[in-house]
N, C-alpha and C positions, 0 to 999 in steps of 0.2 A: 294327646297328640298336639304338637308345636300349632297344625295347621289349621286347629279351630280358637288359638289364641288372637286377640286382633292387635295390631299395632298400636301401640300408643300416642295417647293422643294427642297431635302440639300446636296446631292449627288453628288460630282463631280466629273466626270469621268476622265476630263483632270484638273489638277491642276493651268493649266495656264486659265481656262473657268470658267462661271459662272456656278451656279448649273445645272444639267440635266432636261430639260425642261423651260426652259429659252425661249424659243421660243415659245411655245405653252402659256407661261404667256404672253409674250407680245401679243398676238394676241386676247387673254383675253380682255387687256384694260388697260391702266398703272395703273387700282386700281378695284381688284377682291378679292372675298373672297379664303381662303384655309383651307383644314382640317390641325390642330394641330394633336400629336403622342396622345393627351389627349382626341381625339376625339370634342372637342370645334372648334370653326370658328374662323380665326379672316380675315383681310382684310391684302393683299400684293401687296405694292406699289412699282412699275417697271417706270416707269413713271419719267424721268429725273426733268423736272418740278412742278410735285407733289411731288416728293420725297423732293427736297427744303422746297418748300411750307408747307410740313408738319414737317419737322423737325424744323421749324422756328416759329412753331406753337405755341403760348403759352396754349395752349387746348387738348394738349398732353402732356404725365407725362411718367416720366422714373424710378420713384418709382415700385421695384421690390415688394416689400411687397402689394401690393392694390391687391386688389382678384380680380380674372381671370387676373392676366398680363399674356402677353404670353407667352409660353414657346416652343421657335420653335424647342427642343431635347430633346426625351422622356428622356435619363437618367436624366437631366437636372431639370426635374418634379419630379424626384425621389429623388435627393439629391440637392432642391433649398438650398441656403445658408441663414441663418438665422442673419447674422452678419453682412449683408451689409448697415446697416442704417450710415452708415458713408461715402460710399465713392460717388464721384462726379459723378459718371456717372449713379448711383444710388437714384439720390434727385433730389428733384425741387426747386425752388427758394420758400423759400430766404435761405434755409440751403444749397442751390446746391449754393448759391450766395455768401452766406459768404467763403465757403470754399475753390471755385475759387479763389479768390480775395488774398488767401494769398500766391499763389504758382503761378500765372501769373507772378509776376516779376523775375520768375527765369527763366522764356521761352522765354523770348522777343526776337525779330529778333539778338535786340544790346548783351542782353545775351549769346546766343548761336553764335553769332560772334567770344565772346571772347573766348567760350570755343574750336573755331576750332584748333586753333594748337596741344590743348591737344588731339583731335580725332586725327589728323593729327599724333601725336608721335604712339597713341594706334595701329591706324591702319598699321603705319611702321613697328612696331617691332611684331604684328601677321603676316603680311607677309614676315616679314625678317624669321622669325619660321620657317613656311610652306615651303619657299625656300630654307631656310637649311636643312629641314629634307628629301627635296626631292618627286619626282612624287613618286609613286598616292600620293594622301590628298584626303580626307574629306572635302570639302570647309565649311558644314555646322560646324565639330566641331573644323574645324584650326582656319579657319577666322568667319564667318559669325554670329555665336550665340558670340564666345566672344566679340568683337570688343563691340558691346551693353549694352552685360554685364556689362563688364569694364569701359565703358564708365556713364551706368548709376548710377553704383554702386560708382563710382569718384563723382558725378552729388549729390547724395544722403547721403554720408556719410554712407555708407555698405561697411562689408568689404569684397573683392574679393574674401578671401579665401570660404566665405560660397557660391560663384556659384553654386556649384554642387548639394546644397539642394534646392534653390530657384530655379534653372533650371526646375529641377526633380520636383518638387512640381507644376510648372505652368504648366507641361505637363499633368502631372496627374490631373490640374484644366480642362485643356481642352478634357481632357476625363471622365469627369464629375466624380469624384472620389470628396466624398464629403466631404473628411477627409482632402485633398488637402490646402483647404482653412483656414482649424482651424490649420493647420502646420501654414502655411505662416504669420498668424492674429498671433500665440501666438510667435511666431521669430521675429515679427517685435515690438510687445509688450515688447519683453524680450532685444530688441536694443535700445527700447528709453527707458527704465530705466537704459540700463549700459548709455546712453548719455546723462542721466540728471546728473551721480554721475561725469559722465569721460564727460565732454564735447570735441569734436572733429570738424572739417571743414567737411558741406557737409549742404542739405537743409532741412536734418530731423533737425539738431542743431541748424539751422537758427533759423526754428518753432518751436524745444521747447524752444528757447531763448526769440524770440518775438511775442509768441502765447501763447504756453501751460502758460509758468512763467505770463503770464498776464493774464490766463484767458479766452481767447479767443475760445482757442481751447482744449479738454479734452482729455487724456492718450486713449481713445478710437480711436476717432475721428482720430489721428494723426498718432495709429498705420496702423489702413482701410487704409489711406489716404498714408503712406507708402506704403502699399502691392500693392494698384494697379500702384501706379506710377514706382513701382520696376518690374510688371512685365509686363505693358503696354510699360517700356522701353527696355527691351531688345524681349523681346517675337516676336511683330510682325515684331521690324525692322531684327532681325535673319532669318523671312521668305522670308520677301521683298528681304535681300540681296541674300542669296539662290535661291528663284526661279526667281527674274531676271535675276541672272546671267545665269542660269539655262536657261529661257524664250531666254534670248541675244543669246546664244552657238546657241540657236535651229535656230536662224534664223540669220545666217551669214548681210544679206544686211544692218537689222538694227544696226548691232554689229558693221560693218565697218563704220557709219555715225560714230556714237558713239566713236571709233578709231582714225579717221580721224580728229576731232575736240574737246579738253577737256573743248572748252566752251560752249558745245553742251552735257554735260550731266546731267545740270538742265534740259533740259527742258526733254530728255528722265528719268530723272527721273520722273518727274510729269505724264507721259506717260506710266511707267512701272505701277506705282500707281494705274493708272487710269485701265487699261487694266484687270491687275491681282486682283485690289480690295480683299485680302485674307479676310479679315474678311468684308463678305459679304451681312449680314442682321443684322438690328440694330431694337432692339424689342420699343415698345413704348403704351400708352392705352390711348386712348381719354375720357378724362373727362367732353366734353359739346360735342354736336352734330355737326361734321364739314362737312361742302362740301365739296368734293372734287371730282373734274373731274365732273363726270357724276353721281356720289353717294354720301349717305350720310353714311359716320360712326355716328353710335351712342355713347352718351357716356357710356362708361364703355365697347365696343370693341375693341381688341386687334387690333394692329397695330404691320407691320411688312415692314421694308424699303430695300426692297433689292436692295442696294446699289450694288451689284455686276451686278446685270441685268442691272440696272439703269445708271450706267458708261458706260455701252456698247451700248447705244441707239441710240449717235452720227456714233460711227464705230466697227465693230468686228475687222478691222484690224490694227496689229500695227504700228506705227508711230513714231520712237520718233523724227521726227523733225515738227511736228505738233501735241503738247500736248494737250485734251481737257479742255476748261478753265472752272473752277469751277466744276471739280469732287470732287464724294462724298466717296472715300478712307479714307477719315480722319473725314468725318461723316459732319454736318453744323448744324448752330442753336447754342444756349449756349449751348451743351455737343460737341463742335467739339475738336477734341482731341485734347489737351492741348500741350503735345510733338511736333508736326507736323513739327516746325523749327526744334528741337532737331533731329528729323528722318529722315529731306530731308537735314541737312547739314551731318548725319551720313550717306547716302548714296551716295551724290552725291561726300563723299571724299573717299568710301571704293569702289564704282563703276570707281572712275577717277585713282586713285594706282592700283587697279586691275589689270586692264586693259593693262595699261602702264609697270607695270615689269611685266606682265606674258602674252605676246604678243601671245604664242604657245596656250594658255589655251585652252581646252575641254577637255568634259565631256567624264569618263573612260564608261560608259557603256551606251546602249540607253535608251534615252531618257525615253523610255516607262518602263523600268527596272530599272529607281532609285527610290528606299524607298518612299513610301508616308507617312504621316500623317492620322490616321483612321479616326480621329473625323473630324464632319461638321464645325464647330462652326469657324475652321481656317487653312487656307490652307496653306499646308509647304509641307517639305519634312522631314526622319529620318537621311537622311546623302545625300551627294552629293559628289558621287566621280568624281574626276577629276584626269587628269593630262595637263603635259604640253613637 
């Protein structure tokens, strides 16, 4: 009966925690059904090893267009996007496969090696800023959302000056504003036509040099393909960086490990990761009938991985000198995000500078009184005051 299923759950109380009721799902069973805002069922997977298991699944599709996919936020349902037949996290093999395949070699470990010095310069001269203008800041809009920014928009061949629209336009994505995304799609359209007349350095000129000019890839495809890597690149690492630092202030003992050792913030980085999970469920629809656990999905039910329960299964408490190995922060399976180097070398150099010149640092007001983020879909904060 529909009526003893509970709704799922998107609510988070503390921004550092998984959704509310996260507890009551696990006691469920790591793979129970939940009511959608559209009044549909689908199934939510808690469940640290099924959640693997099913994202690795090739019997699972991430195509938004297929009827009943999920839609775990009702506005969400009301303004789904109609233009996403292009980008990667939205297809399945082999159009999920061709279009992988041309932007992997801008991510590799040895890639994002080289671009460390360049973070390394971005993130000096934000904190050099912030240090010259003096206590209070903002952490999220001194240091934390540019640093990404900048960083990505150097990565991609965008110009910095347009932050303030692409900013603005991704927030407004994640509060389901459905005009959001035909911005962002016709901006990113209107950049790779000035970069076919004006070519420039960066990875959209790469691909229209050895993609679109061959053929491979179409004036569509490459704008999509643009927009989310623009705003998958600054977007969540702006959160990461904020409510770690955020999360670290709150809990002095782990701050001091952290402190104490700068070759000790890999691995709390992969721990902040794992802990805070912001983007917390990853929607997915079974296309053949899968076992899992103790149940069977049918094909053509929604599937939903709540990677944010699902990290916390090993421990609810934090740790960073004991990181959980193979958390699902960055998602696994062929859609595991692509960036992943690109984020953990952007945090673990904007987390070790941090740190280091601003030894006084904490947060200007409590804890419980900084700015949230309304929407479910991604856990942040609107500003983070600090001083030092």
């Amino acid at each position: 009966m529909t009526d003893t299923i509970p709704d799922l759950p998107v609510t988070r109380s503390c921004p550092f925690d998984p959704p509310d009721g996260a507890a009551e799902q696990r006691e469920r069973g790591p793979v129970a059904q939940v009511r959608l805002p559209d009044d549909s069922t689908a199934w939510l997977v808690t469940g640290h090893a099924e959640a693997r298991a099913l994202l690795a699944d090739p019997r699972v599709s991430s195509d938004r267009g297929r009827p009943g996919f999920p839609v775990p936020v009702a506005a969400l349902a009301r303004n789904r996007p109609t233009n996403m037949n292009a980008t990667l996290i939205a297809n399945d093999p082999p159009v999920h496969t061709r279009l992988r395949r041309m932007v992997i070699p801008s991510f590799t470990v040895r890639k994002i090696a080289a671009l460390k010095p360049k973070i390394e310069r971005i993130v000096t001269e934000r904190l050099d800023a912030m240090i010259a203008a003096g206590p209070p800041a903002d952490l999220l809009a001194d240091f934390a959302l540019p640093v990404p920014s900048t960083v990505i928009c150097e990565l991609l061949g965008v110009p910095y000056s347009d932050h303030e629209f692409f900013e603005e336009q991704s927030r407004r994505r994640l509060d389901a504003d459905g005009d959001a995304i035909l911005k962002l799609i016709t901006y990113l359209h209107d950049l790779v036509a000035k970069k076919i007349e004006n070519p420039g350095e960066g990875l959209l000129d790469d691909l229209i040099a050895e993609q679109l000019a061959e053929g491979r890839l179409d004036h569509d495809e490459l704008a999509t393909m643009g927009m989310v890597m623009l705003i998958a690149g600054h977007d969540t690492t702006a959160n990461m960086i904020s409510l770690g630092t955020m999360l670290l202030l709150s809990n002095p003992d782990q701050l001091a490990k952290v402190r104490a050792d700068e070759a000790a913030v890999p691995a709390a980085v992969e721990e902040l990761l794992r802990y805070l999970t912001i983007a917390g469920t990853l929607t997915r629809q079974a296309t053949e009938d899968i076992e899992l656990g103790d149940v069977t999905i049918k094909a053509g039910d929604g599937v939903l991985v709540a990677s944010a329960i699902a990290n916390r299964e090993e421990s609810d408490e934090l740790d960073v000198e004991h990181p959980m190995r193979h958390h699902l922060a960055f998602g696994f399976g062929i859609h595991q995000c692509l960036g992943q180097n690109l984020a953990r070398a952007e945090l673990e150099i904007a987390f070790t500078q941090l740190f280091r010149r601003i030894p006084t640092l904490r947060l200007a007001v409590p804890v419980d009184e900084v700015p949230r983020r309304p929407m479910a879909l991604l856990s942040g904060v609107t500003e983070l005051p600090v001083t030092w």
